[in-house]
N, C-alpha and C positions, 0 to 999 in steps of 0.2 A: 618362720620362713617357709616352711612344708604348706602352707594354705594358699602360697602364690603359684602353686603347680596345681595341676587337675590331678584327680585320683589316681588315673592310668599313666601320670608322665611319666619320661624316660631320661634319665641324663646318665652322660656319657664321661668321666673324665678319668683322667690317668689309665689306660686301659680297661676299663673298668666299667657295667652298664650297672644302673642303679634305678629300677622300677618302680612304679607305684611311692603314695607319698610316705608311708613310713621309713623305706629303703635310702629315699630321698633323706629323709628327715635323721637317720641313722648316719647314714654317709656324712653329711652339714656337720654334727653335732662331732663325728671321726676328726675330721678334717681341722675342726674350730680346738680342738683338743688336742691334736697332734704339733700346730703350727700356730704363733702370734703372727698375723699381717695385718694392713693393710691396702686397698684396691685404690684405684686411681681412675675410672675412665676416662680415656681423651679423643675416642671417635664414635662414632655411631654411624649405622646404615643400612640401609632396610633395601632386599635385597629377593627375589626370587619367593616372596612370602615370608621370609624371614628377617630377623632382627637380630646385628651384628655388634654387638659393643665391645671394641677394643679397650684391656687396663690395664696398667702397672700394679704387678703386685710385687711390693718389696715388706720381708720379714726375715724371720729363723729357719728358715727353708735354703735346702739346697740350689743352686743359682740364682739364687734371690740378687736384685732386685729380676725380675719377667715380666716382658708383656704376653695378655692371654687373651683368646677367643673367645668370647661368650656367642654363640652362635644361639639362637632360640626362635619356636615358634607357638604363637599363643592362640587358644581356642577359647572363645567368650571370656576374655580379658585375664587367663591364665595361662601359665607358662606347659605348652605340653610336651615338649621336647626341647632339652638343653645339652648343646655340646661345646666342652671346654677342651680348645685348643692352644699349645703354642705359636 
């Protein structure tokens, strides 16, 4: 999953800013470990340069089921900044 972001990306979720791709790749493998889900998108929209994929995520998480923000913007067909909102 960490090869779809550029070296220098940035993602943002739960308060939280997670740099460069091993931080990235650290944070995925937290998250996949702490929580069984999964995602559902049902909008998309492209937006100010960026790309907006609205998902359900329902699992073993606290207010599960949620819809979440994938908000992103990609530089030579990689992901270089991701923010995940409610």
């Amino acid at each position: 999953m960490a090869r779809c972001f550029t070296q220098q990306a940035v993602v943002k979720d739960e308060g939280q800013t997670h740099c460069g791709r091993e931080a990235i790749k650290a944070w995925k493998t937290a998250a996949s470990a702490k929580y069984a889900y999964t995602s559902a998108p049902f909008a998309v929209e492209q937006k100010d340069g960026r790309y907006i994929i609205t998902s359900r995520l329902t699992g073993n998480f606290p207010g599960s089921p949620l819809d979440l923000r994938y908000l992103f913007r990609l530089e030579r067909g990689k992901i270089a900044h991701l923010e995940i909102t409610p």
